[in-house]
MIDOMAR-654638 format. One line per field, with one value per residue: z, y, x of N, C-alpha, C in turn; residue number from 1. Coordinates in steps of 0.1 Angstrom, whole numbers. Each point is the difference from the previous one (the first is absolute). Layout:
REM MIDOMAR-654638
nup = [Z:...] .
nnorth = [Y:...] .
neast = [X:...] .
caup = [Z:...] .
canorth = [Y:...] .
caeast = [X:...] .
cup = [Z:...] .
cnorth = [Y:...] .
ceast = [X:...] .
num = [NUM:...] .
***
This chain:
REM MIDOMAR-654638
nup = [-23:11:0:12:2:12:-2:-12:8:-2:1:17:-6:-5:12:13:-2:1:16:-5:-6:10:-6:3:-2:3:10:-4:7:-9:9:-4:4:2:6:-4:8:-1:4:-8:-2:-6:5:-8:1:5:-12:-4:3:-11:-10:0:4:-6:-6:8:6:-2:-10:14:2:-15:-4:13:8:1:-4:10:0:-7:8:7:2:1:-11:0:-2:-1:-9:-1:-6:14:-10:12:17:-4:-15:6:5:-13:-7:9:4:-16:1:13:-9:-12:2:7:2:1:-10:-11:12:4:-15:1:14:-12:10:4:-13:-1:-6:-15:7:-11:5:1:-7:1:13:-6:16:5:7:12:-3:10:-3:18:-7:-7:11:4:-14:3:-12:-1:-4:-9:0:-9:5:5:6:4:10:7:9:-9:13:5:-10:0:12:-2:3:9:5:-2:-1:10:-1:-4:5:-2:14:-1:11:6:-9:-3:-12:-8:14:-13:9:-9:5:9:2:-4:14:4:-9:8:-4:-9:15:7:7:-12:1:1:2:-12:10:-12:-2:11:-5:-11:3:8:-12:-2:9:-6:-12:5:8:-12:3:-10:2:-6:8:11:3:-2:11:9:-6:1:14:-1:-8:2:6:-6:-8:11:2:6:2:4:-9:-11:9:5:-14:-7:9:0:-14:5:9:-3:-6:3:6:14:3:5:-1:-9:0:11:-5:-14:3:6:-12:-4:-7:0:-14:5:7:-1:3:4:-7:10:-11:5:-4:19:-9:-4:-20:5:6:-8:10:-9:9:-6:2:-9:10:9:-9:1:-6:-4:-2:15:8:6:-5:8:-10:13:-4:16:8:3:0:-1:-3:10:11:-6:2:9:2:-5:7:12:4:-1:14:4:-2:2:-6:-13:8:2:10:7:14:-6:12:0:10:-3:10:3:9:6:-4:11:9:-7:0:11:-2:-5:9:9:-2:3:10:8:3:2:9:14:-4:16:-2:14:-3:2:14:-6:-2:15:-3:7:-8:-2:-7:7:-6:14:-8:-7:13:1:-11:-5:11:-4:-11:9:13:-7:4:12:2:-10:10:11:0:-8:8:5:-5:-3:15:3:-6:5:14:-10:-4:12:7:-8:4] .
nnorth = [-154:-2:-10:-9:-14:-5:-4:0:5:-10:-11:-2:1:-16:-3:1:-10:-9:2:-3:-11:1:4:9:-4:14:-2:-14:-9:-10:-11:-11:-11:-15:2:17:-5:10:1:6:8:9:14:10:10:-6:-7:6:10:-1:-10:11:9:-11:2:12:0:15:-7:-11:9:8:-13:-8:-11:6:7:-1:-4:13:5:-5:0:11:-3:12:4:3:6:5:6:11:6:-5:4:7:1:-3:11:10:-1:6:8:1:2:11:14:-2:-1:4:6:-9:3:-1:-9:12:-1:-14:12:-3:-5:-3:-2:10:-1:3:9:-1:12:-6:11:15:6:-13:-7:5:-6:-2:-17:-3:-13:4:16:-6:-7:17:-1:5:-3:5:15:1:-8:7:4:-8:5:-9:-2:13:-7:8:2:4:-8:-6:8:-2:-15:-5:9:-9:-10:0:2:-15:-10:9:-4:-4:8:13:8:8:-12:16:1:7:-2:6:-12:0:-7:3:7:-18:-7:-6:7:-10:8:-10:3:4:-11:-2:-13:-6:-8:-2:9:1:-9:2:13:-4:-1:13:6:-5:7:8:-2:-3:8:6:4:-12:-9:8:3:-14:-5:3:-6:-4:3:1:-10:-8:7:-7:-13:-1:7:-15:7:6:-3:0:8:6:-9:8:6:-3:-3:12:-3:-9:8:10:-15:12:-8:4:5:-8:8:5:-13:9:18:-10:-3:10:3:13:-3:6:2:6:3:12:10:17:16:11:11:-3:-11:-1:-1:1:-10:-12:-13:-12:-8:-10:-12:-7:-13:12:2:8:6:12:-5:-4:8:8:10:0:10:6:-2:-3:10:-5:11:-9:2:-11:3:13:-1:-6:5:10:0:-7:15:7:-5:0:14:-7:-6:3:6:-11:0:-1:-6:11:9:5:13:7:-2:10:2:11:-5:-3:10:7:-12:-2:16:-1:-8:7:8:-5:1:1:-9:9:-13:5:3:6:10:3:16:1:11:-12:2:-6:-10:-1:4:-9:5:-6:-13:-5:-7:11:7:-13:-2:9:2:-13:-5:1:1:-13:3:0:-9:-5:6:-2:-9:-9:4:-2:-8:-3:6:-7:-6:2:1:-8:-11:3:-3:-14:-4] .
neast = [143:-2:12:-3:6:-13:14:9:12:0:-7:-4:19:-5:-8:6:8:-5:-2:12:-1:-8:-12:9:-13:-11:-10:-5:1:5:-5:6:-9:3:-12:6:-1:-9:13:5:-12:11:-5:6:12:8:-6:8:-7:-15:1:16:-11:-3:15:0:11:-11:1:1:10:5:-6:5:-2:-13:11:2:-12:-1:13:-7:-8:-3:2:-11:11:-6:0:-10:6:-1:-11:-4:7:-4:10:10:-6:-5:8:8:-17:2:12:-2:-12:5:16:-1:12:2:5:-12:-2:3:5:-1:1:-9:-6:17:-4:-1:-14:5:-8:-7:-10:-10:3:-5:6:8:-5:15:-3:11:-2:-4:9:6:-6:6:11:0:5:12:7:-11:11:-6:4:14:9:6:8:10:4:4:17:7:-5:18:4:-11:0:12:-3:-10:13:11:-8:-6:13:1:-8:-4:-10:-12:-6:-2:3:-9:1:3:8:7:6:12:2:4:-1:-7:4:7:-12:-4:-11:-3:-11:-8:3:10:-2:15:-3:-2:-8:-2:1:-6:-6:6:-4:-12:-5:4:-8:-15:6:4:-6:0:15:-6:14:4:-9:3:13:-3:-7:14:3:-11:-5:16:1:-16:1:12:-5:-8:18:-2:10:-10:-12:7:4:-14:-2:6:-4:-8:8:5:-17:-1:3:-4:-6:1:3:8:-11:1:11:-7:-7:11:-3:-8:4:2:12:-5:-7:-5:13:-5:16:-7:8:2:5:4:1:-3:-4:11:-5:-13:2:-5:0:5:5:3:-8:6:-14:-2:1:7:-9:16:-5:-5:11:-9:-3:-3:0:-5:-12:-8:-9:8:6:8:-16:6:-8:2:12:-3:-10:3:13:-8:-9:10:7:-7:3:9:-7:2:2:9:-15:7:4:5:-4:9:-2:5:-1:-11:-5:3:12:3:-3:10:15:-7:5:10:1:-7:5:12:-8:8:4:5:10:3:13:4:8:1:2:5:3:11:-12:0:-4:-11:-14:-5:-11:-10:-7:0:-12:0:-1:-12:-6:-1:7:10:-9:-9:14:2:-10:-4:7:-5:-10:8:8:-10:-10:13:0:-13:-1:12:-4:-18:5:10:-12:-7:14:-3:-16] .
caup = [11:9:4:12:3:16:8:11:5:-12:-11:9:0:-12:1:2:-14:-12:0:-7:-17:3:-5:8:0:5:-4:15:3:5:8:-8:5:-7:-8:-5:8:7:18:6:-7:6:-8:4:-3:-12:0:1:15:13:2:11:12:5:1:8:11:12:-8:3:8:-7:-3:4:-2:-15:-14:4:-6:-14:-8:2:-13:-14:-11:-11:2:-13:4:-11:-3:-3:4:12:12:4:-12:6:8:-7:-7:15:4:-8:-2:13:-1:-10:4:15:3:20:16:6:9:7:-7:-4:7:-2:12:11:-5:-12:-14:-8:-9:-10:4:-13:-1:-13:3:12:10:-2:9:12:10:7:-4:7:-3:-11:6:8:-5:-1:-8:-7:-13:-16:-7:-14:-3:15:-2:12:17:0:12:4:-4:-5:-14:-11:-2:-13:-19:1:-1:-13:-10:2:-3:-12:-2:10:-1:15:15:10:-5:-1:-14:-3:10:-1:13:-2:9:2:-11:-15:5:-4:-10:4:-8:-20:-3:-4:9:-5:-16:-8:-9:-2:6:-11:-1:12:0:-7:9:7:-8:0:13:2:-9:9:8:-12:-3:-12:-2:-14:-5:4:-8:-18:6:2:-9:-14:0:0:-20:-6:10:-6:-15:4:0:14:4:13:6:-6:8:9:3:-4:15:6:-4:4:13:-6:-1:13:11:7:9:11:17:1:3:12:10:-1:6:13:-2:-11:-2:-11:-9:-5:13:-2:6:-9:8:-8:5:-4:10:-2:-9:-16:-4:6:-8:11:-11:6:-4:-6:9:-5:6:10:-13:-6:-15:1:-18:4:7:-6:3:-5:3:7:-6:6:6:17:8:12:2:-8:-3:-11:-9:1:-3:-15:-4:3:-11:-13:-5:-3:-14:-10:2:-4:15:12:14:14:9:17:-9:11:3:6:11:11:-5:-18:-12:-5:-6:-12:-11:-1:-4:-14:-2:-1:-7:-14:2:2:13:3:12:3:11:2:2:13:4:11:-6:-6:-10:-5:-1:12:1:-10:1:-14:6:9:-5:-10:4:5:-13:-11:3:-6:-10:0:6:-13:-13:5:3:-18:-5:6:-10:-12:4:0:-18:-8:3:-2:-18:-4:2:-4:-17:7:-2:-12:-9] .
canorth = [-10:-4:-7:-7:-8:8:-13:2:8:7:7:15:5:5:9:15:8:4:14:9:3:8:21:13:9:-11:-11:-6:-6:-11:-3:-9:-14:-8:-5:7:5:9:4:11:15:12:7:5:10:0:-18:-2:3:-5:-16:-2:-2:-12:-10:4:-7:1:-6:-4:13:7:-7:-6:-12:-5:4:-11:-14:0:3:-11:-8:7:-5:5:16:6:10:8:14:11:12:11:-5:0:-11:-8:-7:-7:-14:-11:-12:-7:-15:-9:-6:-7:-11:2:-9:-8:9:16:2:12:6:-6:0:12:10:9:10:8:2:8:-7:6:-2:-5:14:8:7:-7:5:-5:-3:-4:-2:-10:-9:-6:3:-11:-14:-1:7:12:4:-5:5:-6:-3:-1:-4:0:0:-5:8:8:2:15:9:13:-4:1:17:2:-7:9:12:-2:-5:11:11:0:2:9:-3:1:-9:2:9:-4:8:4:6:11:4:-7:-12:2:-10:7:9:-1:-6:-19:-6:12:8:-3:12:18:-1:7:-13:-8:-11:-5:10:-4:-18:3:-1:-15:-15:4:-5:-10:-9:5:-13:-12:0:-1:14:7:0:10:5:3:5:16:8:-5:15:7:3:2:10:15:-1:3:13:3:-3:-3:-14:-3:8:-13:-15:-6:-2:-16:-11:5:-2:-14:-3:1:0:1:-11:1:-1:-16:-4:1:-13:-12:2:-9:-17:7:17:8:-2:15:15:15:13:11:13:7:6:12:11:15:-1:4:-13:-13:-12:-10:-9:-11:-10:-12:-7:-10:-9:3:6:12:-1:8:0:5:12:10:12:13:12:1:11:7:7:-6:6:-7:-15:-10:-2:5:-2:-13:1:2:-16:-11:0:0:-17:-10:0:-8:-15:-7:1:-10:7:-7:-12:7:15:4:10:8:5:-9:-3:10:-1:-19:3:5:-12:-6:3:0:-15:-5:9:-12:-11:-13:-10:-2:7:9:3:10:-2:9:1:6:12:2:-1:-14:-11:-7:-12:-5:-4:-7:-11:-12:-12:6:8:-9:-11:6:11:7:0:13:9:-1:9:16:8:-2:13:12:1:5:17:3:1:9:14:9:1:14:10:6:6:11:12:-1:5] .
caeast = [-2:19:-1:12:-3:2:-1:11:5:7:-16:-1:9:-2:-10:13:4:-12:-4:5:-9:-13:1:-5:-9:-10:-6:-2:13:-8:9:-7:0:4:-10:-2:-15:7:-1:2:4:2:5:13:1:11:1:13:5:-12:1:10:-3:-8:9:7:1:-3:-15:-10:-6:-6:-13:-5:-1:-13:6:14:-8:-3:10:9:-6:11:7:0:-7:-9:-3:2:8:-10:3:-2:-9:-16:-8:7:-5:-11:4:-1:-7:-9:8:1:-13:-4:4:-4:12:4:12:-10:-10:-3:-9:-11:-14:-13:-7:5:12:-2:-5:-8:-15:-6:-17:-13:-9:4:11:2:11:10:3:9:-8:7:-10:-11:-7:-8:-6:-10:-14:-2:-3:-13:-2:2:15:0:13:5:14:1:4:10:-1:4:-12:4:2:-10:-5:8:-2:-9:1:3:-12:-11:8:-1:-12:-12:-10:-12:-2:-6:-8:-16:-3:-9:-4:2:13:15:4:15:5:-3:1:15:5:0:-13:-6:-9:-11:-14:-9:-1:6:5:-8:6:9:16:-1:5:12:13:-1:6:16:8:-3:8:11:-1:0:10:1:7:4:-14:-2:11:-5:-11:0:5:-8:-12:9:3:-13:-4:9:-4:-16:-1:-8:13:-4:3:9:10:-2:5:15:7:-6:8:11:4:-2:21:8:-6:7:-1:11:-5:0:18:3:-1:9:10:-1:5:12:3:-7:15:-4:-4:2:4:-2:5:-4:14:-2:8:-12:-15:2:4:-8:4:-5:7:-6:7:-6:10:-3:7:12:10:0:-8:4:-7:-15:2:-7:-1:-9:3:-12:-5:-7:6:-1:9:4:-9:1:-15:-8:10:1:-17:4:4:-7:-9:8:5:-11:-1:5:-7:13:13:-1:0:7:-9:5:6:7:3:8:-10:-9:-15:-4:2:-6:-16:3:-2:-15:-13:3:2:-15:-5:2:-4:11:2:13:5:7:11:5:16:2:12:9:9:9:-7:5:-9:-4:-4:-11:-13:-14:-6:10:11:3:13:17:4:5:5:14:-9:-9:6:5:-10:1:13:0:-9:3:14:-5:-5:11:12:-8:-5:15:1:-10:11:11:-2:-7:6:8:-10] .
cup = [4:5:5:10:18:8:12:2:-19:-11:2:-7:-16:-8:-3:-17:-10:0:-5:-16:5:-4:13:-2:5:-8:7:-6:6:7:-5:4:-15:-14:-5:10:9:14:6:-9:8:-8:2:-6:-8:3:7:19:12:-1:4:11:7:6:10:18:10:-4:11:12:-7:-5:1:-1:-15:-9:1:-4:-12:-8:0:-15:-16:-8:-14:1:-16:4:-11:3:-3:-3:11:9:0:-9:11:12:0:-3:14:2:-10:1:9:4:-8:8:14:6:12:9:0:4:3:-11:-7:7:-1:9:2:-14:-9:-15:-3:-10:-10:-3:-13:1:-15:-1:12:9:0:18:6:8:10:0:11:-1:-14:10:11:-4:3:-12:-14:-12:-12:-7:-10:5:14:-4:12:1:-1:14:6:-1:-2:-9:-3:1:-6:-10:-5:-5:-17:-10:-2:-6:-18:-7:13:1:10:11:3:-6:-9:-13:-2:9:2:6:-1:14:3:-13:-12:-3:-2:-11:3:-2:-6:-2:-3:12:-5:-18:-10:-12:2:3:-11:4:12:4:-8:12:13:-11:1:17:1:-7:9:12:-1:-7:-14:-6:-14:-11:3:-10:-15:-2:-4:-13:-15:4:2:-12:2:9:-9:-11:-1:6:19:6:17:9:-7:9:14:1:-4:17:3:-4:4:13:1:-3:11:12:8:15:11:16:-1:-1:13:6:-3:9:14:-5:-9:2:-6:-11:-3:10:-6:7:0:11:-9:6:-3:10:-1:-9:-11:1:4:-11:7:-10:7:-1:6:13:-6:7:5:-9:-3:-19:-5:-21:2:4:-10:4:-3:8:1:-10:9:3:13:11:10:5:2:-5:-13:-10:-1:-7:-16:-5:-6:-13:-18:-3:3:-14:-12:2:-7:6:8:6:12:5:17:-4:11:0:9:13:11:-2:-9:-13:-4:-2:-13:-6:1:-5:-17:-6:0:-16:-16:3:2:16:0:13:-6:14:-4:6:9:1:13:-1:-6:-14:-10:2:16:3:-11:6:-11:5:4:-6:-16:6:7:-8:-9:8:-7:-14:1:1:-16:-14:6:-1:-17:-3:4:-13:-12:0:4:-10:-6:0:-4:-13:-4:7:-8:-13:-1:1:-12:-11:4] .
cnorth = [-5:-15:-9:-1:7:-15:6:18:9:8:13:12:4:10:17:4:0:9:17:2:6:16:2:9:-13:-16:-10:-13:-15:-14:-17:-13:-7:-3:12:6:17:1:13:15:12:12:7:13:-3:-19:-6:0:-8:-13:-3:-2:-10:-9:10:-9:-4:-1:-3:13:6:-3:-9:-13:-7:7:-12:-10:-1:-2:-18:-9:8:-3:12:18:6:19:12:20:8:18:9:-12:-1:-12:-14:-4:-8:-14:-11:1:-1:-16:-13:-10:-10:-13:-6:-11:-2:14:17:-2:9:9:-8:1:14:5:10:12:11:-1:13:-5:15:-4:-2:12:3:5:-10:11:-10:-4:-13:-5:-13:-15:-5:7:-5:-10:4:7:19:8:-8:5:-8:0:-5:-8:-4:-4:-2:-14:6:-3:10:9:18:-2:2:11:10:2:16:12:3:2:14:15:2:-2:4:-12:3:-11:1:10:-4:7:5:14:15:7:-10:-2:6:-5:5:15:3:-6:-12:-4:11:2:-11:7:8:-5:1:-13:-9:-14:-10:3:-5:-12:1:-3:-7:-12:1:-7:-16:-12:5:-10:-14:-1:0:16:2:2:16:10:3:8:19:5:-4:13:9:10:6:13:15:1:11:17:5:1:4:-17:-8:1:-12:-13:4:8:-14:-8:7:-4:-13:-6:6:4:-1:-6:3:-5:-15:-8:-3:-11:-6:6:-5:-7:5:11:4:5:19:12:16:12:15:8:13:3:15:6:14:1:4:-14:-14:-12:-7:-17:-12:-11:-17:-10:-13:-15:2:11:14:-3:9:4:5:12:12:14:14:17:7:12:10:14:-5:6:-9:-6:-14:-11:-4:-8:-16:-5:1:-14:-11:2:-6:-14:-9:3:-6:-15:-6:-7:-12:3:-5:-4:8:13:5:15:6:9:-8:-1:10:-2:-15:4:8:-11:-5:6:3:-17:-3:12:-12:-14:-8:-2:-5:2:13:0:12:-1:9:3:5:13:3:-8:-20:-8:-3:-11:1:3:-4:-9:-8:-8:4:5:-6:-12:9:14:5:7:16:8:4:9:13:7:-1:10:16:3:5:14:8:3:9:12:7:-4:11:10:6:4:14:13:4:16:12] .
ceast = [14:-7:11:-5:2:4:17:4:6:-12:2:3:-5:-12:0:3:-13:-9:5:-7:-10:1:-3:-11:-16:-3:-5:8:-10:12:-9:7:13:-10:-4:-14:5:-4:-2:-3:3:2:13:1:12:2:15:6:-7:7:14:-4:-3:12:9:0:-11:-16:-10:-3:-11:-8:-7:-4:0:6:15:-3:-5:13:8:-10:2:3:2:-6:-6:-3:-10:-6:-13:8:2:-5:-13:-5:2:-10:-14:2:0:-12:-8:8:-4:-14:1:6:-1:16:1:5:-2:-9:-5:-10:-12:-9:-6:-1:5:8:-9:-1:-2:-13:-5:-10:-6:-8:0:8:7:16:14:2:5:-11:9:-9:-13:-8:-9:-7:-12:-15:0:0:-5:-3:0:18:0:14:9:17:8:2:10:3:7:-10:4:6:-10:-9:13:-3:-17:-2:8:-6:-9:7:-4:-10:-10:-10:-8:8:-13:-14:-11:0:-10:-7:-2:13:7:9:11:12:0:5:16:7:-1:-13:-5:-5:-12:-8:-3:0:9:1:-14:-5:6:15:7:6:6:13:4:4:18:6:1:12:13:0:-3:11:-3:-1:0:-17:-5:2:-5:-16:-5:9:-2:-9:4:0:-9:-3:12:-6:-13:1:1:15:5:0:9:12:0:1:15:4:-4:9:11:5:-3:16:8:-4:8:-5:7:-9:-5:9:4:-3:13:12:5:10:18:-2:-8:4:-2:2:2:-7:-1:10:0:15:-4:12:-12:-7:8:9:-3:0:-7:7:-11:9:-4:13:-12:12:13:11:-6:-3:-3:-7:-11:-1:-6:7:-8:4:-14:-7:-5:11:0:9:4:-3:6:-13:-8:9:0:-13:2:11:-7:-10:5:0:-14:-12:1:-3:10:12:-7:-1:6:-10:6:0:8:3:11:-8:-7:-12:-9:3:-8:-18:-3:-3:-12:-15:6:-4:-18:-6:3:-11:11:2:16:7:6:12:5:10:0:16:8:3:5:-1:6:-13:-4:-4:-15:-12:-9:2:12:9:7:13:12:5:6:6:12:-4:-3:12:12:-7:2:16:7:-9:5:13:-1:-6:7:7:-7:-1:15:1:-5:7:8:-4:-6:12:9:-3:1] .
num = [1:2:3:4:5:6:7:8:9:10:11:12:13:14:15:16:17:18:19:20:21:22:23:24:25:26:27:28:29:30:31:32:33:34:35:36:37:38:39:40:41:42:43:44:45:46:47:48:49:50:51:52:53:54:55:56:57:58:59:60:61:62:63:64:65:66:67:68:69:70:71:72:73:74:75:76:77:78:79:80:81:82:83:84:85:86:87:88:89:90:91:92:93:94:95:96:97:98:99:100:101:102:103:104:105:106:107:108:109:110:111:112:113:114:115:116:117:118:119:120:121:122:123:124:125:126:127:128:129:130:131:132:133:134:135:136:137:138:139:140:141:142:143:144:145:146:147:148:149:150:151:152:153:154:155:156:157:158:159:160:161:162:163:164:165:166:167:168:169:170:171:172:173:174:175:176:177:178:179:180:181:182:183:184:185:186:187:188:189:190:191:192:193:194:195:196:197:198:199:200:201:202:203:204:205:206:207:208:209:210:211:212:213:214:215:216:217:218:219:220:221:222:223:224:225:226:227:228:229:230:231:232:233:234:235:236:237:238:239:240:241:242:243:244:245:246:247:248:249:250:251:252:253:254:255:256:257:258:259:260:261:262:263:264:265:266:267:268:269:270:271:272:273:274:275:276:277:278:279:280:281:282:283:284:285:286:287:288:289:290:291:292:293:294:295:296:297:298:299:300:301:302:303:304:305:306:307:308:309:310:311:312:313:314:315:316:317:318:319:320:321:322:323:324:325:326:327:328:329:330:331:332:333:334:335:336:337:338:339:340:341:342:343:344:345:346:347:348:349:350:351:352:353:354:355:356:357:358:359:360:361:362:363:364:365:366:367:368:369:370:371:372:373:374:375:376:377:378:379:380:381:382:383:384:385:386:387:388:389:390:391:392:393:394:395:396:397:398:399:400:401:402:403:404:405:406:407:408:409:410:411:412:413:414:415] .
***
């Protein structure tokens, strides 16, 4: 907890610096009266960068009156530290419900925001309901569990898709029905239309989500890997296999497409670049390079030597890249992806990016004749906030694909 005093020009100042002891990683971030009462909760992607923000010049443009007014009564920033945005954003509206603070008006109103509810069944359903559908009596199902208010309603179908990655459940489908759901079809529910799990077995794995949106991870955690033991001990190493992915994707949840409300407000602390190099389809290379808060993050820079047969393809070559590198979950995934090209390649990155389940922008780098930079495409306000950034990764990707390929060149005629 930070604490100072919000009276004179100086606090201000002193503010500024205190904001520096803050970690660089998520969390939500509380904003607290004289009397310890809280004013204000938020979540963040990196604690450190979101609450500078509060003390830059141009405070009452960027947030307006009613945050100008919170900041003036102030006295005490508190903060505490999640594994991942998504945990982060959970924790804001379990926090916001419990405490209901002056200056989040906007989210103390049920009606207008998005719940997750979990049905009173045998096989209960995981669904996104909106609250004036509680207030007007449209939905009337039996409920076990209600979670909310969410008021990012494309955050919290994110969050959705996340969850559901890890743990599979029902929506829509009719246990028991004989004809596996679409869904069950991709892996996002476990099969209760065709019988494959028992409704015991079943709520198991609803009690797991359920403690996952109750922020009680480490209750989880111990959860799945106590039936972990018991399932390798028992010979069954199939499902044994299956929860230790569950706690695998449980540690490294990759969150990036819930990064993007902060890229409105800072840099993106994550951009990467892909390019390929070949002469006439021999010695295909492809690289990836890293532009971490404006800076080249030259530790991050990847390479890969193309296995396909792709004659010249850059296509295929670039397809095989991307594939390679989102492969790897271990690897911090960026919050931009930026291509060498136009709109084909950028539909390459997007059908490799949905094949990961992921929701990542995308920029494209349009060249000229003469094979120099033009101009940008992908979403408006991406191409003109972070243009030097993006134009900085691509031309760190062409260089590198470049070094590479006359390295594989020469060791090539060495040999």
């Amino acid at each position: 907890m930070l604490k100072t005093p919000w009276t004179t020009q100086y606090a201000l100042a002193l503010w500024r610096q205190e904001t520096a002891l803050l970690p660089e990683c998520p969390g939500v971030y509380f904003f607290l009266d004289a009397a310890g009462d809280i004013l204000y909760i938020g979540k963040a992607t990196s604690l450190r960068d979101r609450v500078r923000s509060y003390f830059s010049g141009d405070i009452f443009e960027t947030r307006g009156p009613k945050i100008v007014l919170m900041l003036e009564r102030a006295e005490t920033i508190a903060y505490r530290e999640s594994d991942s945005v998504l945990e982060a954003l959970l924790l804001e509206s379990r926090l916001i419900k419990e405490y209901q603070p002056m200056y989040n008006t906007d989210e103390k109103d049920d009606k207008s925001f998005n719940h997750v509810v979990i049905t009173d069944e045998d096989f209960p359903r995981v669904l996104v309901v909106r609250g004036r559908d509680f207030a007007q009596g449209k939905f009337c199902d039996p409920v076990r569990k209600i979670f909310g208010p969410f008021p990012a309603g494309t955050a919290l179908r994110e969050v959705m898709k996340i969850v559901r990655r890890i743990f599979p459940f029902r929506d829509t489908c009719e246990p028991g029905s004989g004809q596996a759901c679409f869904s069950a079809q991709i892996g996002l529910c476990p099969g209760v239309c065709v019988n494959t799990l028992s409704a015991r077995e079943y709520r198991k794995s609803i009690h797991r989500i359920e403690l996952f949106f109750e922020g009680k991870k480490q209750t989880l955690v111990k959860s799945i890997e106590r039936d972990m033991h018991h399932e390798a001990l028992a010979l069954r190493f199939e499902e044994a296999a299956r929860l230790k992915r569950q706690l695998f994707a449980l540690s490294h949840i990759q969150d990036v497409s819930l990064v993007k409300d902060d890229l409105k407000e800072m840099k993106p602390h994550r951009i990467e670049a892909y390019d390929v190099a070949h002469l006439s389809g021999e010695e295909t290379v492809g690289v990836m390079t890293v532009i971490e808060r404006g800076r080249p993050s030259k530790d991050a820079y990847r390479q890969f030597v193309l296995r396909g047969e792709h004659g010249g393809n850059d296509l295929s070559a670039l397809e095989e890249v991307l594939t390679r590198r989102f492969g790897h979950p271990e690897w911090v995934f960026p919050e931009i992806v930026v291509v060498d090209g136009s709109l084909v390649q950028q539909g390459v990155a997007k059908r490799v990016l949905d094949a990961f389940g992921l929701s990542i922008p995308i920029l494209g780098v349009v060249k000229n004749a003469r094979h120099q930079p033009d101009h940008l495409i992908g979403p408006l306000g991406l191409q003109k906030r972070f243009e030097s950034e993006a134009l900085l990764a691509n031309a760190e990707a062409h260089r590198f694909a470049l070094a590479l390929h006359r390295k594989r060149r020469r060791q090539a005629l060495l040999s």
